[in-house]
C-alpha positions in Angstrom: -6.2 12.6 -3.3 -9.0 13.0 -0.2 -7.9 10.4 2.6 -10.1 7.4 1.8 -13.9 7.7 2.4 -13.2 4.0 4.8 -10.5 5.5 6.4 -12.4 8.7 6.9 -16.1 7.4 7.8 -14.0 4.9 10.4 -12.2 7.8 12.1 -15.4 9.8 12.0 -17.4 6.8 13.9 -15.1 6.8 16.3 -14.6 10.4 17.5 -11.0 10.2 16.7 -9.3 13.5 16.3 -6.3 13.5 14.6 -4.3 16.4 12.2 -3.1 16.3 8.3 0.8 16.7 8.0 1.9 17.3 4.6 4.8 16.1 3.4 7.1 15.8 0.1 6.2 12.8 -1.8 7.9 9.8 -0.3 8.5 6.1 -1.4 9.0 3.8 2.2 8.8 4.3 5.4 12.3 5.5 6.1 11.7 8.2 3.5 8.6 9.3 4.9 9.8 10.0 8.1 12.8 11.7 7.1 10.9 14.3 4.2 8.3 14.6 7.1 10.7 15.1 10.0 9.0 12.5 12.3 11.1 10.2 14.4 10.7 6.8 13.1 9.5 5.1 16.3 6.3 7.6 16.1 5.6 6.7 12.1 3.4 3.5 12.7 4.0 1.4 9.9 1.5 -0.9 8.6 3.1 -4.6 7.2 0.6 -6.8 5.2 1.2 -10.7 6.3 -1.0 -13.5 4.7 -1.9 -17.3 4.6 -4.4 -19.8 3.5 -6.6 -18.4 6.2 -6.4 -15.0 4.8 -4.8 -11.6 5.9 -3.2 -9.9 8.5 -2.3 -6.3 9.3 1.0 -5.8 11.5 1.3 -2.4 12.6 5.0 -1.6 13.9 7.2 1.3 14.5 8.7 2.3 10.8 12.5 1.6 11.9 11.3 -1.9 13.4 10.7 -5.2 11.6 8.3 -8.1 12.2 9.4 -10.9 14.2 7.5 -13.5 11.2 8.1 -16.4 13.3 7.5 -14.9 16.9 4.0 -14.2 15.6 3.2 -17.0 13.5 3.4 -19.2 16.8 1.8 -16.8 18.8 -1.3 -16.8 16.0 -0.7 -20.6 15.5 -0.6 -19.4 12.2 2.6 -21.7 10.3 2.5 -20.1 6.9 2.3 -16.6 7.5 4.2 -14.6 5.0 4.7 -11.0 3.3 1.4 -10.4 1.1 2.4 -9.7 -2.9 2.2 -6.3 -4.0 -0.9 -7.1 -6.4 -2.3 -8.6 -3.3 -1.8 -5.5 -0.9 -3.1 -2.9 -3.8 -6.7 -5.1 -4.0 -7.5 -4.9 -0.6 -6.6 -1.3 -0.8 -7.8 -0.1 -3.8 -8.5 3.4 -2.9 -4.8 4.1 -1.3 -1.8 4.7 -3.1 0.3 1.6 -3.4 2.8 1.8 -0.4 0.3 4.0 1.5 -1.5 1.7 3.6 -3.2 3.6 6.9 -2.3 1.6 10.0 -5.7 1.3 10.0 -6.9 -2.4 9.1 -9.8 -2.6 10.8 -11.2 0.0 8.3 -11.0 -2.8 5.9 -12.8 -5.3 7.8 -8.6 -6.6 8.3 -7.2 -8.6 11.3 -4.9 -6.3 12.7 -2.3 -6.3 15.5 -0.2 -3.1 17.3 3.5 -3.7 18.6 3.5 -2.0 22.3 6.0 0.1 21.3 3.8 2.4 19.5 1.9 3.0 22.4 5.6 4.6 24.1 5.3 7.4 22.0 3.8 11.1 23.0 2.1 11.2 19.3 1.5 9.0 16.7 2.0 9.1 12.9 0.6 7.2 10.2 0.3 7.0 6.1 -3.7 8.5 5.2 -3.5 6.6 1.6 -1.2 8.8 -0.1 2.6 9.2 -0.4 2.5 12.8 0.6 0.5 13.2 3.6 0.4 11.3 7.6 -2.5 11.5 9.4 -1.2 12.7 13.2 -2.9 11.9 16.5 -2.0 12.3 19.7 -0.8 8.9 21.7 -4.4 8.8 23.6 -6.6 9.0 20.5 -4.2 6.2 18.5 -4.5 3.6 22.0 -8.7 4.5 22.2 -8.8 4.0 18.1 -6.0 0.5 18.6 -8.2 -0.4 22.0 -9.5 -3.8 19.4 -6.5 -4.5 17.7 -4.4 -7.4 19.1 -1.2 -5.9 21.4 1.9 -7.5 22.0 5.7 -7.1 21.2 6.4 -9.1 17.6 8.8 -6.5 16.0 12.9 -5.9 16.7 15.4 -3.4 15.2 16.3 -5.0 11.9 20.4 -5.9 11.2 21.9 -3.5 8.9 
């Protein structure tokens, strides 16, 4: 599967250069970094939020979760919540479900960046499919994430 012609013509329009690293299939996040050998805190992983006002992309380190209620106040946004499945696989029809790009403005989607991703020398993300990342370097993901929302709205989940 070719990385998706929005994902592609949006990269394209915006000079970014980034590199295709292959990778045995893979179901999560977790996964993914550890078949690809990528630390987690450089796989930028993308979380799908939603209320009545619509959707919202949440783009986070992949051993990080979202702080839901940190963010709903800071969007005055009350009834934010973890899109459905069927929901997620809509909007992205031509990824694989689970394969979101970090991408959402692709989409035409809200999307915000924890600062923690921009700590990191190089950054990884899914391109659609559960077997390759798309990998740029930490200047071309902050110039491609220079109109996304920053803040800090993700912690170190309790295991």
């Amino acid at each position: 599967m070719p990385i998706p012609a929005r994902l592609s013509s949006y990269l394209d329009q915006r000079g970014t250069r980034y590199e295709i690293h292959a990778h045995r299939p893979s179901r999560c996040s977790a996964e993914t970094a550890r078949v690809a050998q990528v630390l987690p805190r450089q796989l930028a992983k993308s979380v799908m939020l939603e209320d009545d006002t619509g959707c919202v992309m949440v783009v986070v380190p992949a051993d990080k979760t979202v702080m839901l209620g940190h963010l709903s106040q800071l969007l005055g946004r009350k009834a934010l919540h973890l899109s459905d499945e069927n929901r997620i696989a809509l909007l992205f029809e031509d990824c694989d479900r689970g394969a979101v790009p970090a991408v959402g403005m692709a989409w035409g989607i809200e999307t915000l960046v924890d600062d923690e991703l921009e700590t990191s020398e190089g950054v990884y993300m899914e391109s659609g499919d559960h077997q390759r990342l798309l990998h740029m370097s930490h200047e071309q993901f902050h110039e491609l994430m220079s109109a996304a929302r920053h803040g800090h709205f993700c912690k170190t989940p309790l295991h």
